[in-house]
C-alpha positions in Angstrom: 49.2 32.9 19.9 47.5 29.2 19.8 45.3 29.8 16.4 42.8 27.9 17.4 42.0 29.5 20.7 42.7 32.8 18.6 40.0 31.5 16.2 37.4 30.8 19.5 38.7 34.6 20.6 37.8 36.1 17.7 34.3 35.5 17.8 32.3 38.4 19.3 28.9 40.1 20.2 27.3 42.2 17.5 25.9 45.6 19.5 22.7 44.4 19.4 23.3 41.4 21.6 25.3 43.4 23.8 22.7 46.3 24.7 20.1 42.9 24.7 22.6 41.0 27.5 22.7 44.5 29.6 19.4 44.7 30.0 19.8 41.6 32.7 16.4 41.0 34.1 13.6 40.9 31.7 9.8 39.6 31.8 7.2 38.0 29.6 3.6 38.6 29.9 1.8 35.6 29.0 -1.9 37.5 27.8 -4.6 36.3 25.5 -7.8 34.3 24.9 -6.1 31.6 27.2 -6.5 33.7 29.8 -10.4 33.4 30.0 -10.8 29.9 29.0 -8.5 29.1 31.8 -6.0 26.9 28.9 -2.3 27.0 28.0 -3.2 26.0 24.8 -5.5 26.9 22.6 -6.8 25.5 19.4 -8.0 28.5 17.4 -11.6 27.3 17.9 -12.2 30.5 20.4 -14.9 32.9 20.2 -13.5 36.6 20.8 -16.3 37.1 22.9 -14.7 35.2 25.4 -11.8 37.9 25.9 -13.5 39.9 28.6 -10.8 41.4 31.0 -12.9 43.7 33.5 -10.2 46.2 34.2 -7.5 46.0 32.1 -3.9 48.5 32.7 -0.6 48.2 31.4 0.5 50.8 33.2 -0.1 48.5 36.2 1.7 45.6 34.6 4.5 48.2 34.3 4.3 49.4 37.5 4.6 45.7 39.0 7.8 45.0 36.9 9.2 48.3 37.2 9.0 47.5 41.1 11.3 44.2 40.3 14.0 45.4 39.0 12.7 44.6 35.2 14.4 46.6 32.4 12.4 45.1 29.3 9.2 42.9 29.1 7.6 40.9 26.1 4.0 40.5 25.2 2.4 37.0 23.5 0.9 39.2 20.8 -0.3 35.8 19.6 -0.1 32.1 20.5 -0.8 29.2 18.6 -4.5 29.5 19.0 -4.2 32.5 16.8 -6.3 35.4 18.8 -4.1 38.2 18.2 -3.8 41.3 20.9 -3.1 43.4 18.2 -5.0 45.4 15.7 -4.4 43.1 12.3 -5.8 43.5 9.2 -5.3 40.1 8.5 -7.8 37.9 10.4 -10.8 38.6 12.9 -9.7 36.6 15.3 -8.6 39.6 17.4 -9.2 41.2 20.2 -11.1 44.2 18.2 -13.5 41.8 17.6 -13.9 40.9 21.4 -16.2 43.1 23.8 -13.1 45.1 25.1 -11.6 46.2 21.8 -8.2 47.5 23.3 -5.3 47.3 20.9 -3.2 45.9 23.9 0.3 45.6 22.3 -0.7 49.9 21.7 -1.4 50.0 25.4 1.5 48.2 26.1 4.0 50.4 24.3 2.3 53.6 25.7 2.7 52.2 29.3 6.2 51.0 28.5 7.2 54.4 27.2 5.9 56.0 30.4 7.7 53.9 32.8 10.8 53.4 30.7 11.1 49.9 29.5 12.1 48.5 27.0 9.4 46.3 24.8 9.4 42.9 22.3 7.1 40.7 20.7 5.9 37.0 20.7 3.9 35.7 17.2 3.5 32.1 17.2 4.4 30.8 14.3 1.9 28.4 14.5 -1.2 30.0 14.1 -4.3 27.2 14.4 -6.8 29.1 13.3 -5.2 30.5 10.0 -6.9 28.6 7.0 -3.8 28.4 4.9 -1.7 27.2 8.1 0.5 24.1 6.2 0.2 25.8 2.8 3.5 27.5 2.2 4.0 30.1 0.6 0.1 31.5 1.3 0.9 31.1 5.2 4.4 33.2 4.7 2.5 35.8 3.1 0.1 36.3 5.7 2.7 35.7 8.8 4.9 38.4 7.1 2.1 40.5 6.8 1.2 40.5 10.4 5.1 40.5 11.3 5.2 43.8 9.3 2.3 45.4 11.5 4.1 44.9 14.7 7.3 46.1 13.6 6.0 49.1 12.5 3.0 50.2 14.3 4.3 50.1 17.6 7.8 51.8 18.0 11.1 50.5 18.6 11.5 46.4 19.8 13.9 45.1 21.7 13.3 41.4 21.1 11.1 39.5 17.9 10.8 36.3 20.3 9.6 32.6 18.5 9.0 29.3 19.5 9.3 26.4 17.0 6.1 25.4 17.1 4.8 23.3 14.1 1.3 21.3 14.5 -1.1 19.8 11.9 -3.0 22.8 9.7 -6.5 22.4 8.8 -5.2 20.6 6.0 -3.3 17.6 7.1 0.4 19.5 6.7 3.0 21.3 8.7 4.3 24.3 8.0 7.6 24.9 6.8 8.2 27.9 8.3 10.8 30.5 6.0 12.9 31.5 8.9 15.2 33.6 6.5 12.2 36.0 5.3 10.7 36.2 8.5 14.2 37.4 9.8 14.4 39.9 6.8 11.0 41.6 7.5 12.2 42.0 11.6 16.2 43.3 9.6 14.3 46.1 8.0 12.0 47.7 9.9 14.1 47.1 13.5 17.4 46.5 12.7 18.0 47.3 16.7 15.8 44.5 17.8 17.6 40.6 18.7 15.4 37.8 17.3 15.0 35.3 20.2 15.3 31.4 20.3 13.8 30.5 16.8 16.7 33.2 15.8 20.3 34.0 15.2 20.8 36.0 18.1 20.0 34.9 21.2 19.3 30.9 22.0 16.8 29.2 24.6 18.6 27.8 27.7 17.1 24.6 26.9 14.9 24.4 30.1 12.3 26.1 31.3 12.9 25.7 35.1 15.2 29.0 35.9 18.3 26.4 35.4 21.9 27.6 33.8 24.9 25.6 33.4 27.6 26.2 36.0 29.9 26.9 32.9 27.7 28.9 30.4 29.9 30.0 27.3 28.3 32.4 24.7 30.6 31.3 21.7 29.2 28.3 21.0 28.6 26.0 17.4 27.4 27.6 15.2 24.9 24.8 14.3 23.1 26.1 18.0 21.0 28.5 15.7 19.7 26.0 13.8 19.0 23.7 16.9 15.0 25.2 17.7 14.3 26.0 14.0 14.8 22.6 12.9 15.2 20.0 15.1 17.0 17.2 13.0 18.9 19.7 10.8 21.9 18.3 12.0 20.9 14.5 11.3 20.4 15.6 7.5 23.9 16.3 6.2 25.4 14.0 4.4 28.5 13.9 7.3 27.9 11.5 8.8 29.8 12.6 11.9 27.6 15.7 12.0 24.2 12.6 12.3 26.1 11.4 15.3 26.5 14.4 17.2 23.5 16.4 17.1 23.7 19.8 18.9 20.8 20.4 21.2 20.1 23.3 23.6 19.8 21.2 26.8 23.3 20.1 26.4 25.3 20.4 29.4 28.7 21.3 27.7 27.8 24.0 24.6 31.2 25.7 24.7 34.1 23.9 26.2 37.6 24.0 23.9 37.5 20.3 23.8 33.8 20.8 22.3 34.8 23.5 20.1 38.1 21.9 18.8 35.6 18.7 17.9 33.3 21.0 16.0 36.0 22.6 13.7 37.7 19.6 13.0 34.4 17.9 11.6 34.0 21.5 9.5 31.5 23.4 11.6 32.0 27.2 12.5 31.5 28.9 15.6 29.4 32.0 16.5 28.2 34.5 19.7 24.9 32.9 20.8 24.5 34.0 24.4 21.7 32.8 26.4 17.8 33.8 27.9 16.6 31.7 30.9 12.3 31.5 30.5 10.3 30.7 33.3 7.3 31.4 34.7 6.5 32.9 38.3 3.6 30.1 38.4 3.3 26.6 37.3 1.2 27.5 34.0 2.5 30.3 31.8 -1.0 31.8 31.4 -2.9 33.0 34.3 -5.1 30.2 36.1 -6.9 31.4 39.4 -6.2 28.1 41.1 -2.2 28.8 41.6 -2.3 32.4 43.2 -1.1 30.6 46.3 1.3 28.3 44.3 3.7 31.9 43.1 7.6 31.1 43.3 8.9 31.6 46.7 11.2 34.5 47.0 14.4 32.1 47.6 13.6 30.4 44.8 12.9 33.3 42.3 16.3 35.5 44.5 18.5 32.1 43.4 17.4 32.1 40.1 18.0 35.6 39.4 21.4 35.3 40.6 22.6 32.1 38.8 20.9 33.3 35.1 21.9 36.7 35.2 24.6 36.2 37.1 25.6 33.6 34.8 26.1 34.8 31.6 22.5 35.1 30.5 19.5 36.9 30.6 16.3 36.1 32.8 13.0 36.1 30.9 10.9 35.6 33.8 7.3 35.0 33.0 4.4 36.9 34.9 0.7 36.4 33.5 -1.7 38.7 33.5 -5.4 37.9 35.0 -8.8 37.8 34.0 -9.2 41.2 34.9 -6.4 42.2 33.2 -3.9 42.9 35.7 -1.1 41.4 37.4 -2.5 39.7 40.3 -2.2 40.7 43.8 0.1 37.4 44.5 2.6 38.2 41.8 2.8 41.7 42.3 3.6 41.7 46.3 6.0 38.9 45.2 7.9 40.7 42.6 8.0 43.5 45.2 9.6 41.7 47.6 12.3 40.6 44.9 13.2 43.7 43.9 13.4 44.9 47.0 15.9 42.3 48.2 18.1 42.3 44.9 18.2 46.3 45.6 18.6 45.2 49.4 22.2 43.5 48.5 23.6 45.3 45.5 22.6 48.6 45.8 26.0 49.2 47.6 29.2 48.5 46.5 31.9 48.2 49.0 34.6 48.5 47.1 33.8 51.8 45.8 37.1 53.2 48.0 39.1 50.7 47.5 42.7 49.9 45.3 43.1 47.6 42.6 46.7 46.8 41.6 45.5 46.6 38.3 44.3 50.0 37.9 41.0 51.9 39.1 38.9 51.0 36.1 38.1 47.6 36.7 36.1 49.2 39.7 33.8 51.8 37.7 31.1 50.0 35.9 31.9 51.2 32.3 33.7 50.3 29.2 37.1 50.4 30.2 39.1 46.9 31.1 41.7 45.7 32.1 43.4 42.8 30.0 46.0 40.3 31.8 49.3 40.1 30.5 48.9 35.9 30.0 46.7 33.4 30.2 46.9 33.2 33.9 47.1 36.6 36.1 45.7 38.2 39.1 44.2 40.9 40.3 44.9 42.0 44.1 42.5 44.9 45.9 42.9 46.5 48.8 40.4 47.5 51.2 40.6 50.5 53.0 38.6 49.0 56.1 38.1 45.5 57.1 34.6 44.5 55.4 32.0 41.6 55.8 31.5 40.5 51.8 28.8 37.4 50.6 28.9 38.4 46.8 31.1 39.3 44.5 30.4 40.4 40.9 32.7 39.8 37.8 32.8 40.8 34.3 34.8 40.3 31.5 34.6 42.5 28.4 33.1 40.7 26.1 33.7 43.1 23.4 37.0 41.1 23.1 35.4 37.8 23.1 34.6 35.5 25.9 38.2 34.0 27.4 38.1 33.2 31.0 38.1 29.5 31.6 38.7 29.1 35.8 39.1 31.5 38.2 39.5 31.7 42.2 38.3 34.5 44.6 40.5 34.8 47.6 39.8 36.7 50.6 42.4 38.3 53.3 41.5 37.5 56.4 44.1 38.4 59.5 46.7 38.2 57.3 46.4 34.9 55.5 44.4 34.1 52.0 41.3 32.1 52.3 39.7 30.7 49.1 36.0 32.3 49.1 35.2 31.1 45.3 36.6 28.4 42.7 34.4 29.4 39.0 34.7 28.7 35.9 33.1 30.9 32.8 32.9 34.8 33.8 31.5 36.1 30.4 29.0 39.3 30.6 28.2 39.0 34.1 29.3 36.5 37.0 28.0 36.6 41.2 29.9 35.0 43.4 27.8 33.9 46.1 30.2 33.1 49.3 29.8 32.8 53.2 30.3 36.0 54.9 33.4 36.4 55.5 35.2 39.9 56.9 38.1 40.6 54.9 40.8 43.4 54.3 41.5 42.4 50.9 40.9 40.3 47.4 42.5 38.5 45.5 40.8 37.2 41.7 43.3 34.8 40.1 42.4 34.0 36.5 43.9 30.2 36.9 42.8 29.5 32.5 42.4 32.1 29.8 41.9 31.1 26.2 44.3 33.9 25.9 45.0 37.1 27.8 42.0 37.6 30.3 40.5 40.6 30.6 38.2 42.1 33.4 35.8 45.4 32.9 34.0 45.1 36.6 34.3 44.1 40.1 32.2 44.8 42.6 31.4 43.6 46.2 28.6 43.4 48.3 26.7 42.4 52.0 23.7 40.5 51.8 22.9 41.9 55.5 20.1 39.6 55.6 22.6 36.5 55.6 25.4 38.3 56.8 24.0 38.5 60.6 
């Protein structure tokens, strides 16, 4: 075996990031003292008086994600204007301070139980209403401090979620923010729990406009961790190499062999680092009153459902809560209407009688796989009808690394092959989104394979909306 692409092979997903990438379609509730003074930002200047939500339910929220499809949400326990949702010890700027003294991350986690998601945090780390904000050492003490009431107050997390974040304090100075003990208080008290973007685990896609890469790899260099916790980190090594060829999450090509082999001849290591897609079902992140009719269209929100978890990621889409303290009408008949279409086209898997030359497995959604033989192989099904097919979903077990590199989907139709799909990366999850087409057979041909391809899932569907 080529070492080096048994070096890129032999980097793989701790469990953790595993369960996180199964979870698939995920939300974040953008809540807080923004809410009522109609901002995105705050400053940290805000009365608690202000928070006044007239009606609030989590169970509702829950009940509008639950309806989507959503397996997990996360809740802005505090942004940078430093109102927290939380019962802290550790400053008044809360929301038991306000007129509606609802622990709300409590709430949440109550309503999240009942209607069985899964639940994570967001703390800015830029808090601009701490005093000792830009401080060091007195600001760690109280961000660890407030870090150690949510992650054990509130039951299990799935995600500890951060932005890089870094203004002014009240004192002229940034904070440098101690990533590694922050990390060790989230280790300890929720060892099960994936620390997002300003983390090890999981990295931003680098946009926030629901866009993926047509090639998204999850192994990756390893210098990705460092590239939301500090920016220039790779313009201060004395390498000069390493100053020219800063690693940023926007990048188009994160994971390519030719990038890779680049990365470990200058001396950098690799590591699993898959990705989250964030966006918001509405301009703003927070609600704002004036873009109920402005909500994401249902092609829009259906497309980028399919390209982000259907592309080797996780979707993190954003829906804000209102002023009453609810989802609003807008959102909630629109994530409705999602769920109902992604349920619409997948609920139904065609090739649930059909037979796979490579073995049955490959067609039960669990943790058996089948692994090719070389670096190119194919897998041929047969149906046992004729069937109309727009989608097809792939997976590789990425247990054993991610290794596909180009793949094609053929279809049988009367007898002769016709290419339906030419793709590239398959990793956790890929949808193949085709014409419909009625065909008596499949053919997947892995066409590059770091080494030996392997498949744990194939299924087929009719989007009978597009289909007619």
């Amino acid at each position: 075996m080529d070492s080096f692409l048994s070096k890129l092979t032999a980097i793989r997903p701790s469990e953790n990031q595993v369960n996180w990438q199964a979870l698939g379609f995920t939300a974040f509730l953008h809540y807080g003292i923004n809410t009522f003074t109609n901002r995105e930002w705050g400053d940290g200047t805000e009365n608690p008086k202000d928070y006044t939500p007239s009606d609030l339910n989590t169970d509702q929220w829950c009940e509008a994600l639950v309806s989507a499809g959503v397996k997990a949400c996360i809740i802005t326990a505090k942004h940078h204007d430093g109102f927290c949702l939380f019962d802290t010890a550790h400053t008044k700027h809360n929301v038991m301070y306000s007129p509606k003294p609802v622990d709300v991350v409590a709430a949440l986690a109550a309503s999240c139980v009942k209607y069985g998601l899964k639940m994570g945090v967001y703390l800015s780390p830029w808090d601009q209403n701490a005093p000792t904000y830009g401080s060091g050492v007195a600001y760690d003490d109280f961000f660890c401090a407030q870090l150690e009431e949510l992650t054990t107050k509130y039951g299990p997390l799935y995600s500890l979620w951060f932005d890089g974040a870094c203004g002014e304090g009240p004192n002229g100075k940034k904070q440098v923010y101690d990533w590694p003990r922050y990390y060790a208080v989230i280790r300890k008290n929720q060892p099960k729990a994936v620390i997002t973007v300003c983390g090890p685990d999981v990295r931003w896609i680098g946009n926030e406009a629901g866009y993926t890469r047509p090639s998204e790899w999850s192994v990756v260099p390893d210098r990705m961790r460092q590239a939301e916790t500090v920016a220039a980190l790779s313009q201060q090594s004395d390498n000069s190499t390493f100053r020219e060829r800063p690693i940023k999450s926007e990048d188009e090509d994160l994971g390519s062999r030719e990038l890779l082999a680049k990365e470990l001849e200058i001396g950098g290591g690799l590591c699993w680092y898959p990705a989250e897609v964030d966006v918001s079902i509405r301009p703003g992140w927070f609600y704002h009153s004036e873009e109920d009719s402005k909500v994401r269209s249902l092609e829009n929100l259906l497309d980028i459902y399919e390209k982000s978890v259907g592309g080797n990621a996780v979707l993190l889409l954003n829906i804000p809560p209102d002023t009453k303290g609810q989802i609003n009408a807008a959102d909630v008949a629109r994530l409705k209407e999602l769920g109902d279409r992604i349920r619409n086209i997948y609920s139904n898997n065609l090739l649930s009688d059909a037979v796979a030359s490579c073995g049955q497995s490959v067609l039960a959604d669990d943790e058996t796989y089948w692994m090719g033989n070389k670096e190119c192989d194919e897998i041929t099904i047969n149906l046992s009808d004729a069937k109309t097919l727009t989608h097809i979903i792939l997976c590789e077990q990425v247990r054993e690394s991610q290794r596909i590199e180009a793949f094609t989907i053929f279809g049988e139709v009367n007898g002769k092959w016709h290419n339906l799909y030419d793709g590239t990366t398959v990793g956790f999850k890929k949808i193949c989104r085709f014409d419909a087409t009625h065909v008596s057979g499949l053919r997947i041909v892995i066409n590059q394979s770091r080494i030996a391809p392997t498949i744990r899932y194939i299924a087929a569907f009719n989007d009978i909306a597009s289909a007619k």
